[in-house]
PDB file with SEQRES, HELIX, SHEET and CRYST1 records, atoms N, CA, C and O in Angstrom:
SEQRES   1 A   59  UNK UNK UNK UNK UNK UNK UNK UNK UNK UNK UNK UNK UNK          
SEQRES   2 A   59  UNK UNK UNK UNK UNK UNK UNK UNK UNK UNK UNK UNK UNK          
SEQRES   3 A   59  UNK UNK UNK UNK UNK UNK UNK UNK UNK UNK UNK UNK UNK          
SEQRES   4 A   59  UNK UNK UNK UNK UNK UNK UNK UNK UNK UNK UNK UNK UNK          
SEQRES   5 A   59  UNK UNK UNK UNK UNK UNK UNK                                  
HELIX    1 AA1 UNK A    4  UNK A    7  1                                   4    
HELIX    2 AA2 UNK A    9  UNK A   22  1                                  14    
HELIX    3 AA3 UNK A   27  UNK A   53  1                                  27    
CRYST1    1.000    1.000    1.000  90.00  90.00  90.00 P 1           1          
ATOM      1  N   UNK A   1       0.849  -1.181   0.000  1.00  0.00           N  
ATOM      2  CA  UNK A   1       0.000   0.000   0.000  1.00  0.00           C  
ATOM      3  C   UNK A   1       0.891   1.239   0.000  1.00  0.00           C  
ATOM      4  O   UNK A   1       1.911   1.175   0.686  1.00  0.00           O  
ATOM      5  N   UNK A   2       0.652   2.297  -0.644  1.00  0.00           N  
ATOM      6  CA  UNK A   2       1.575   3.418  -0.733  1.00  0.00           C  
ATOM      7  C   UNK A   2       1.105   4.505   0.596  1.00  0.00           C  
ATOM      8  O   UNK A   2       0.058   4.612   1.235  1.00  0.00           O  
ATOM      9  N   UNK A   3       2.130   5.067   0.637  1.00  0.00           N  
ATOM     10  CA  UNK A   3       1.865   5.909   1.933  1.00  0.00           C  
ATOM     11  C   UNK A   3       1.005   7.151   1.667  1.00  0.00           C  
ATOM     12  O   UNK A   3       0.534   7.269   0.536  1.00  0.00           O  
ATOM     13  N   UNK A   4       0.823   7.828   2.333  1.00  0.00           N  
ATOM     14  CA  UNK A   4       0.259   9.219   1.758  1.00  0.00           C  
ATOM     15  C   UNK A   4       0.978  10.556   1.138  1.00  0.00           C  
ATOM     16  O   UNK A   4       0.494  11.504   0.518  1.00  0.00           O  
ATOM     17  N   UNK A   5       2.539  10.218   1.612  1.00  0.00           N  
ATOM     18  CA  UNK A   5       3.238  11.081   0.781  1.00  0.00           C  
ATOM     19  C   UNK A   5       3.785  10.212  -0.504  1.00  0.00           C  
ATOM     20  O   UNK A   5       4.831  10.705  -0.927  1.00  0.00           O  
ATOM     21  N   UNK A   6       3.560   9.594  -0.895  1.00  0.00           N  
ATOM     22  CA  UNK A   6       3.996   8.960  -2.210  1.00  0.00           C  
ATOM     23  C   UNK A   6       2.779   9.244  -3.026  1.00  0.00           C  
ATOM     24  O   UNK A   6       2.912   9.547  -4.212  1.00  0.00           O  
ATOM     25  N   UNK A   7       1.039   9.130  -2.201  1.00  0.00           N  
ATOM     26  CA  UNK A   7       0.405   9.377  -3.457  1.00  0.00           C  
ATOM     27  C   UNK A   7       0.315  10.876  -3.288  1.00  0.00           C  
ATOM     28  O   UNK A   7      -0.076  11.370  -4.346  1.00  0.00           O  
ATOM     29  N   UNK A   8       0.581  12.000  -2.132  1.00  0.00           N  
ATOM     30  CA  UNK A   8       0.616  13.776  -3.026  1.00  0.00           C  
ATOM     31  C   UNK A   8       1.640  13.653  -4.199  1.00  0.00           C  
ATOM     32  O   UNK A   8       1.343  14.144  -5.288  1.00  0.00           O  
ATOM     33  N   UNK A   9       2.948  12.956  -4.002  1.00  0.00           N  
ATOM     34  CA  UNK A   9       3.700  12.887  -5.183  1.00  0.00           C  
ATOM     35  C   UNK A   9       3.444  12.525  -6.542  1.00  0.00           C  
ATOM     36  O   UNK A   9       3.844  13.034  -7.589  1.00  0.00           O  
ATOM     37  N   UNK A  10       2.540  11.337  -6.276  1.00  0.00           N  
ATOM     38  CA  UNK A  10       2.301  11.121  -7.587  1.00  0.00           C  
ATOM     39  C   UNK A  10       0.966  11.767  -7.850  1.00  0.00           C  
ATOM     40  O   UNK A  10       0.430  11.282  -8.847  1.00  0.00           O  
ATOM     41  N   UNK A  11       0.264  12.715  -7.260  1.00  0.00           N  
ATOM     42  CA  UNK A  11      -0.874  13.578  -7.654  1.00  0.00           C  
ATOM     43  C   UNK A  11       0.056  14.905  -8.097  1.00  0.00           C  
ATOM     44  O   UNK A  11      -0.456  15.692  -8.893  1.00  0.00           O  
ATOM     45  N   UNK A  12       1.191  15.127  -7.680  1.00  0.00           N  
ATOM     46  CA  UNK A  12       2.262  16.230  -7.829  1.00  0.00           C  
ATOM     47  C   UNK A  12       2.646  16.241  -9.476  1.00  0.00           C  
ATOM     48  O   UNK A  12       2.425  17.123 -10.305  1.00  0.00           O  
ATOM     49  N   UNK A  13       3.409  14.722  -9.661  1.00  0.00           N  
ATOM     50  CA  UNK A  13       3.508  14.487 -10.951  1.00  0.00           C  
ATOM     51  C   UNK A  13       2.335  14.131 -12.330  1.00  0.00           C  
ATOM     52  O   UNK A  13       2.511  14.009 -13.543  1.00  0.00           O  
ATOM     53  N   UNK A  14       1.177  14.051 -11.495  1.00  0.00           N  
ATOM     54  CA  UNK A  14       0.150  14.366 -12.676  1.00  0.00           C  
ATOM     55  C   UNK A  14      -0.112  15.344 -13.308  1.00  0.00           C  
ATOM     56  O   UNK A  14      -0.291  15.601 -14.499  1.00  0.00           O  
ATOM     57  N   UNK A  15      -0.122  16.296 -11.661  1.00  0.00           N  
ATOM     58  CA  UNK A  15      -0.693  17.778 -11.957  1.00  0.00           C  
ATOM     59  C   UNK A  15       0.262  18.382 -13.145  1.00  0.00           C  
ATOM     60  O   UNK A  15      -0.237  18.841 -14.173  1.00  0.00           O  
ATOM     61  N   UNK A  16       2.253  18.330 -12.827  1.00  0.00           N  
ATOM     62  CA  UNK A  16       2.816  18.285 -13.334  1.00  0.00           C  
ATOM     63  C   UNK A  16       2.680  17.945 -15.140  1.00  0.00           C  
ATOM     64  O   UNK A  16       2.754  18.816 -16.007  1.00  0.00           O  
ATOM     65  N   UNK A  17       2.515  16.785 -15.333  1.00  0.00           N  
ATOM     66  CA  UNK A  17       2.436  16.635 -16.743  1.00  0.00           C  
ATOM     67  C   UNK A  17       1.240  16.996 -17.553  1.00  0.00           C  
ATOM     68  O   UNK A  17       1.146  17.476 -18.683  1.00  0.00           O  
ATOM     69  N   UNK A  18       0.376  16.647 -16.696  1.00  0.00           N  
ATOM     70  CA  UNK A  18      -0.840  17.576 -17.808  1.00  0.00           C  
ATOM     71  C   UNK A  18      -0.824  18.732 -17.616  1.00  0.00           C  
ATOM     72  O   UNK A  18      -1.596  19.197 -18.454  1.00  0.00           O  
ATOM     73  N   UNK A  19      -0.331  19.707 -16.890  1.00  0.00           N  
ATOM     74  CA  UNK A  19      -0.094  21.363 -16.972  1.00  0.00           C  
ATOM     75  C   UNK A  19       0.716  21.262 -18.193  1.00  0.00           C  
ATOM     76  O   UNK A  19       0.186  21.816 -19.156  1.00  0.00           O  
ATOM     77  N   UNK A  20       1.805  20.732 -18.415  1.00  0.00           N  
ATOM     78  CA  UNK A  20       2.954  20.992 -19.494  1.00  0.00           C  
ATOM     79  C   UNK A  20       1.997  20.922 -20.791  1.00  0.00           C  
ATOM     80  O   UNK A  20       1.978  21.716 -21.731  1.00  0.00           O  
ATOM     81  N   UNK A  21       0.984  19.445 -20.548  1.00  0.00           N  
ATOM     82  CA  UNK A  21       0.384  19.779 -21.990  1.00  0.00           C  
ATOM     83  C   UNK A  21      -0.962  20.548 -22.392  1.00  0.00           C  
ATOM     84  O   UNK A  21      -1.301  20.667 -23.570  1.00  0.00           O  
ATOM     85  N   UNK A  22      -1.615  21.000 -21.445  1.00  0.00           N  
ATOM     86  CA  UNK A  22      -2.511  22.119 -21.048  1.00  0.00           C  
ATOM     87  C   UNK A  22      -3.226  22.996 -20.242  1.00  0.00           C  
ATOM     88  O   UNK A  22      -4.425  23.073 -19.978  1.00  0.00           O  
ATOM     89  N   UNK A  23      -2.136  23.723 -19.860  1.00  0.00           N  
ATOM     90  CA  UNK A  23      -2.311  24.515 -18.553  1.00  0.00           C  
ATOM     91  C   UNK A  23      -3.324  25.088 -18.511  1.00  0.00           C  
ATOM     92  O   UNK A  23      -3.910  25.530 -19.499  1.00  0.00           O  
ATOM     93  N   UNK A  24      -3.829  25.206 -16.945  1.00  0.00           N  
ATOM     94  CA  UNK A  24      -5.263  25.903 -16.751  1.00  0.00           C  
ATOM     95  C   UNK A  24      -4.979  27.307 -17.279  1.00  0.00           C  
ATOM     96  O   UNK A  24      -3.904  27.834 -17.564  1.00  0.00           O  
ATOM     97  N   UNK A  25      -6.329  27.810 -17.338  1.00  0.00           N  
ATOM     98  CA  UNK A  25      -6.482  28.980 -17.647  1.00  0.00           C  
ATOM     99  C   UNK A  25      -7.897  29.514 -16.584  1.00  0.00           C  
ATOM    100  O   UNK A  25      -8.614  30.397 -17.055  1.00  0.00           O  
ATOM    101  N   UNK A  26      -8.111  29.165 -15.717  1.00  0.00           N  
ATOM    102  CA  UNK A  26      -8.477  29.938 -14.791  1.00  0.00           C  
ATOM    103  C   UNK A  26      -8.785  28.904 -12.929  1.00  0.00           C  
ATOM    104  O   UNK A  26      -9.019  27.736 -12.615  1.00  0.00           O  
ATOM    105  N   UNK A  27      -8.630  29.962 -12.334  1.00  0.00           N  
ATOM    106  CA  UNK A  27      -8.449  29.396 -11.041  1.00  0.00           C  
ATOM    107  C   UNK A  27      -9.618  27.983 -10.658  1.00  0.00           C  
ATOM    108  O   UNK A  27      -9.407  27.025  -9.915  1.00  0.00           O  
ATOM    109  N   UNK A  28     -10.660  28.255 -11.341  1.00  0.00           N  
ATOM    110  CA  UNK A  28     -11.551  26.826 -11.440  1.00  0.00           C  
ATOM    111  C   UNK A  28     -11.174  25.638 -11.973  1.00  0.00           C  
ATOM    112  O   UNK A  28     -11.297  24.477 -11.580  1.00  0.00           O  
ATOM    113  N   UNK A  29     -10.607  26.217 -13.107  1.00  0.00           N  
ATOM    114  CA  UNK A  29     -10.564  24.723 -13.802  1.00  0.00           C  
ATOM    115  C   UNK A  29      -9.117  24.303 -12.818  1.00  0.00           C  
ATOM    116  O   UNK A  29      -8.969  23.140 -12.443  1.00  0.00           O  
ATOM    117  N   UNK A  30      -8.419  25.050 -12.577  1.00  0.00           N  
ATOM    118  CA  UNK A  30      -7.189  24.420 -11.872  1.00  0.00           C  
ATOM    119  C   UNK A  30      -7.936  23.194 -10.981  1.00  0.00           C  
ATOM    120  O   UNK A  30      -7.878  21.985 -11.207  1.00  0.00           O  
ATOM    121  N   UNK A  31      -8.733  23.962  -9.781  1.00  0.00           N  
ATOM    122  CA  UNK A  31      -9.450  23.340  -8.882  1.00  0.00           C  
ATOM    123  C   UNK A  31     -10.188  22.223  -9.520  1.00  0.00           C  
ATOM    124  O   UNK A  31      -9.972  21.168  -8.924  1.00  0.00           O  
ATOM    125  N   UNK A  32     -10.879  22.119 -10.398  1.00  0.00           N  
ATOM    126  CA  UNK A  32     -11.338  21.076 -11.133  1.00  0.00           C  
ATOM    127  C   UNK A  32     -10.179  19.680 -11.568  1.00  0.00           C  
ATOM    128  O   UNK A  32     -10.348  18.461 -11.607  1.00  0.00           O  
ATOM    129  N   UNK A  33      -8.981  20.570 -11.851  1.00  0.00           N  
ATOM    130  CA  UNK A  33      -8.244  19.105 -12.125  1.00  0.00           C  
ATOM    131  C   UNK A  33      -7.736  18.858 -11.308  1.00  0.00           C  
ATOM    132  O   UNK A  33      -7.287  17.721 -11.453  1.00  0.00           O  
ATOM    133  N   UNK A  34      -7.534  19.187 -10.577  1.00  0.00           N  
ATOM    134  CA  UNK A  34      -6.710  19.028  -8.874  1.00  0.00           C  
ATOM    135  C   UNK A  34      -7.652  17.735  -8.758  1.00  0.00           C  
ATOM    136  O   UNK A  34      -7.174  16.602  -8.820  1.00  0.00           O  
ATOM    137  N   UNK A  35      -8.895  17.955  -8.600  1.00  0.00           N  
ATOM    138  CA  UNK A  35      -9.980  16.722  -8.478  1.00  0.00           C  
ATOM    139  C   UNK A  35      -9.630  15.836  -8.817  1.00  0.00           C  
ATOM    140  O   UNK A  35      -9.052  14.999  -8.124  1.00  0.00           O  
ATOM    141  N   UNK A  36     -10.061  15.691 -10.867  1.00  0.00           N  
ATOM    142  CA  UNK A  36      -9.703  15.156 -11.299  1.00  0.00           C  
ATOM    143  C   UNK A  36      -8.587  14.040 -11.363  1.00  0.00           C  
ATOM    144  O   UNK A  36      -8.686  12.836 -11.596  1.00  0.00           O  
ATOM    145  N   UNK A  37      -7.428  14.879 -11.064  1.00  0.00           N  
ATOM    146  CA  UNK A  37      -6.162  13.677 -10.438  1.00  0.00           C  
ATOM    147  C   UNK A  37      -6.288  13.095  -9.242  1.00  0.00           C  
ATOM    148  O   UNK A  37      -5.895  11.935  -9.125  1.00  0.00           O  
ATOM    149  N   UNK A  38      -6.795  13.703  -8.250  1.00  0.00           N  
ATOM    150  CA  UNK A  38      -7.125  12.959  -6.969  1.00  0.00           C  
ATOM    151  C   UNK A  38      -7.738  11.552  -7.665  1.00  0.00           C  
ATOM    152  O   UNK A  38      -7.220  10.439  -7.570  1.00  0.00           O  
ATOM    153  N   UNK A  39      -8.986  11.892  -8.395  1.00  0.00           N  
ATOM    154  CA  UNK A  39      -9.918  10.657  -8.359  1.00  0.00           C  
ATOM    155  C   UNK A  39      -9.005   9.681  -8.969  1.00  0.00           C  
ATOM    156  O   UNK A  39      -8.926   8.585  -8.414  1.00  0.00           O  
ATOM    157  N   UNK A  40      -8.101   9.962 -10.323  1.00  0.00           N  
ATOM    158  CA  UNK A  40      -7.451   9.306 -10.814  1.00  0.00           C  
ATOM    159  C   UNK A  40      -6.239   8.380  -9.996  1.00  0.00           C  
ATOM    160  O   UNK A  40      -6.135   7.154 -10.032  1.00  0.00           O  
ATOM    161  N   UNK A  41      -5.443   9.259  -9.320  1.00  0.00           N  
ATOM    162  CA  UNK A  41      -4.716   8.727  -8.520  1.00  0.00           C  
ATOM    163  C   UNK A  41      -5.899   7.220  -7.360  1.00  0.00           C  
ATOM    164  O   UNK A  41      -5.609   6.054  -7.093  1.00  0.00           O  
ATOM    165  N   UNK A  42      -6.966   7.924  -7.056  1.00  0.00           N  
ATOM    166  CA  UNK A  42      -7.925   7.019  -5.759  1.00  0.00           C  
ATOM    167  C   UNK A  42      -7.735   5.355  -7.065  1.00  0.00           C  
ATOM    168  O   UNK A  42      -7.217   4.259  -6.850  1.00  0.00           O  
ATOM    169  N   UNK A  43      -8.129   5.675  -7.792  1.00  0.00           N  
ATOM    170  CA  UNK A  43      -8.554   4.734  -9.037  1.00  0.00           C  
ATOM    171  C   UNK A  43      -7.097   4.043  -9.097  1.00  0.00           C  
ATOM    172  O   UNK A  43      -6.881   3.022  -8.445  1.00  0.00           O  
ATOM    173  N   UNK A  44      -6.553   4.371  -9.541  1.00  0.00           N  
ATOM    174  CA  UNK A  44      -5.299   3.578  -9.634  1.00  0.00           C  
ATOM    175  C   UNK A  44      -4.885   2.555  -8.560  1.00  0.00           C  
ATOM    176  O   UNK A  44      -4.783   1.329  -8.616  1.00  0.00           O  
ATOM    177  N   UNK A  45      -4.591   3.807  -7.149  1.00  0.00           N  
ATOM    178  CA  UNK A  45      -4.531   2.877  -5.809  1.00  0.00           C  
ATOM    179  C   UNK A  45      -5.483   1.105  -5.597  1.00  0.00           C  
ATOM    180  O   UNK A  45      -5.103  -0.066  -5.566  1.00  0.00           O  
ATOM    181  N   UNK A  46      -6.827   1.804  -5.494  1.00  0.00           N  
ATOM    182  CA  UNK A  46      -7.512   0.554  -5.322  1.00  0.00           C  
ATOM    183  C   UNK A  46      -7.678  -0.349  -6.624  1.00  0.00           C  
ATOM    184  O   UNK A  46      -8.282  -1.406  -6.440  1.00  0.00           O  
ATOM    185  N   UNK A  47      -7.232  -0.086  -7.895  1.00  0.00           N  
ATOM    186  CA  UNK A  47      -6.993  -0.975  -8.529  1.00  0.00           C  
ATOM    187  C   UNK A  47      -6.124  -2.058  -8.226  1.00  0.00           C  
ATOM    188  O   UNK A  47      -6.277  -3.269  -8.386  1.00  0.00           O  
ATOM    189  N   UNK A  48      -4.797  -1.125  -7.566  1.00  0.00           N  
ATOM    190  CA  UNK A  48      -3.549  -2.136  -7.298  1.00  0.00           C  
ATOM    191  C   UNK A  48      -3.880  -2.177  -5.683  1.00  0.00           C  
ATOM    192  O   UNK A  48      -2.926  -2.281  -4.912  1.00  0.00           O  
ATOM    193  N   UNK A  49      -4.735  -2.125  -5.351  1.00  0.00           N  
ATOM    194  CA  UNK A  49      -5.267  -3.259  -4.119  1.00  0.00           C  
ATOM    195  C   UNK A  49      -5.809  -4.194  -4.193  1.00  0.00           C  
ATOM    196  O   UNK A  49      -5.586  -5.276  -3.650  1.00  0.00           O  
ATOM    197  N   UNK A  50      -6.665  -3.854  -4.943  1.00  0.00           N  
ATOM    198  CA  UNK A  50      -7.494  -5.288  -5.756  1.00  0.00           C  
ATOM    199  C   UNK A  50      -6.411  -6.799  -6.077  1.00  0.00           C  
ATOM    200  O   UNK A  50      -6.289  -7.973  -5.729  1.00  0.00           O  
ATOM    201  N   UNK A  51      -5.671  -5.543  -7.170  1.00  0.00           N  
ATOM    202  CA  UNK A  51      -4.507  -6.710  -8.025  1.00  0.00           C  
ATOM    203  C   UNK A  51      -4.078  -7.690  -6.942  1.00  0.00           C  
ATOM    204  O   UNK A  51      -3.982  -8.911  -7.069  1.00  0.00           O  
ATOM    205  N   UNK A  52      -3.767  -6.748  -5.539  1.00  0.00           N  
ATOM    206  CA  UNK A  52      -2.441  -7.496  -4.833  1.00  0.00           C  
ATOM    207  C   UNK A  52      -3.249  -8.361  -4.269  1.00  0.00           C  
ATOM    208  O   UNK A  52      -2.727  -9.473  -4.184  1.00  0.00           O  
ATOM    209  N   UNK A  53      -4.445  -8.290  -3.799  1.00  0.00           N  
ATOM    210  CA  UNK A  53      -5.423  -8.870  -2.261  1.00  0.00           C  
ATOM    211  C   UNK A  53      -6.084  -9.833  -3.169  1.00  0.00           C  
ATOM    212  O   UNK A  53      -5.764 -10.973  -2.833  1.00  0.00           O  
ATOM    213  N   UNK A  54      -6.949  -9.822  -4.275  1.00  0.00           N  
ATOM    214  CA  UNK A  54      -7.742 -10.569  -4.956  1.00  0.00           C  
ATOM    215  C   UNK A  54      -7.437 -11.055  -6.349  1.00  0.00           C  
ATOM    216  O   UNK A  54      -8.343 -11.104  -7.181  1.00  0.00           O  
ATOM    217  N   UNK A  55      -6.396 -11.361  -6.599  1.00  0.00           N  
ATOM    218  CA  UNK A  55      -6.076 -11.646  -7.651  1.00  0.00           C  
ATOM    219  C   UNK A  55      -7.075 -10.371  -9.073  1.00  0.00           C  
ATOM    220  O   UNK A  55      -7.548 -10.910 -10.074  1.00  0.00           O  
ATOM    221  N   UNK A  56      -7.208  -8.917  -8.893  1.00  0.00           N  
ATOM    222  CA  UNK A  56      -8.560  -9.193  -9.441  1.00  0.00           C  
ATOM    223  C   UNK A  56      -6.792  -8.316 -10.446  1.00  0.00           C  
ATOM    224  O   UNK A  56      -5.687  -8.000 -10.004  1.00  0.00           O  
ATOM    225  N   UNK A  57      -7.542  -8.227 -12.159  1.00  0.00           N  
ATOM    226  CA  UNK A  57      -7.032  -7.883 -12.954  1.00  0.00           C  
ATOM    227  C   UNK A  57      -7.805  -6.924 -14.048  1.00  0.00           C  
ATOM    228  O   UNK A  57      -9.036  -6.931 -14.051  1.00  0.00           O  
ATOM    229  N   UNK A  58      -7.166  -6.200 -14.865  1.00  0.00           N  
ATOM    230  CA  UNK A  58      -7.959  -4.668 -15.396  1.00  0.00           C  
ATOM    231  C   UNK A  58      -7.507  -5.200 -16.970  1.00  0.00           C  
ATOM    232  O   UNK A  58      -7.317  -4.284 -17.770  1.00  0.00           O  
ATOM    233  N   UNK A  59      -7.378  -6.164 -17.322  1.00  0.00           N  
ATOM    234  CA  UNK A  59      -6.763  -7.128 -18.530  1.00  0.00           C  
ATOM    235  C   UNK A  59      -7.748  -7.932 -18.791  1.00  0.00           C  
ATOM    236  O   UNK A  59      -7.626  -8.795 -19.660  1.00  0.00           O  
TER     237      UNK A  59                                                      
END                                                                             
């Protein structure tokens, strides 16, 4: 299970790469993808909880 500073990091490096390929343009939408990666990052995590605990697979 990842800690909680490994997933701000990797919510760090999302925010990171999709700014490079389309940076907000106003203080909402920032806040909007801030979300956005949260949920993404949540999604990922319990995917690879699944993987590890239940054999379950996204294949």
């Amino acid at each position: 299970m990842r800690t909680e500073a490994e997933i701000r990091e990797r919510i760090e490096q999302l925010e990171s790469r999709y700014d490079d390929y389309d940076p907000p343009s106003s203080e909402l939408e920032d806040t909007a993808e801030i979300a956005v990666l949260r949920a993404i990052e949540e999604l990922e995590w319990v995917l690879e909880e699944y993987d590890d605990a239940a054999g379950f697979t996204t294949s």
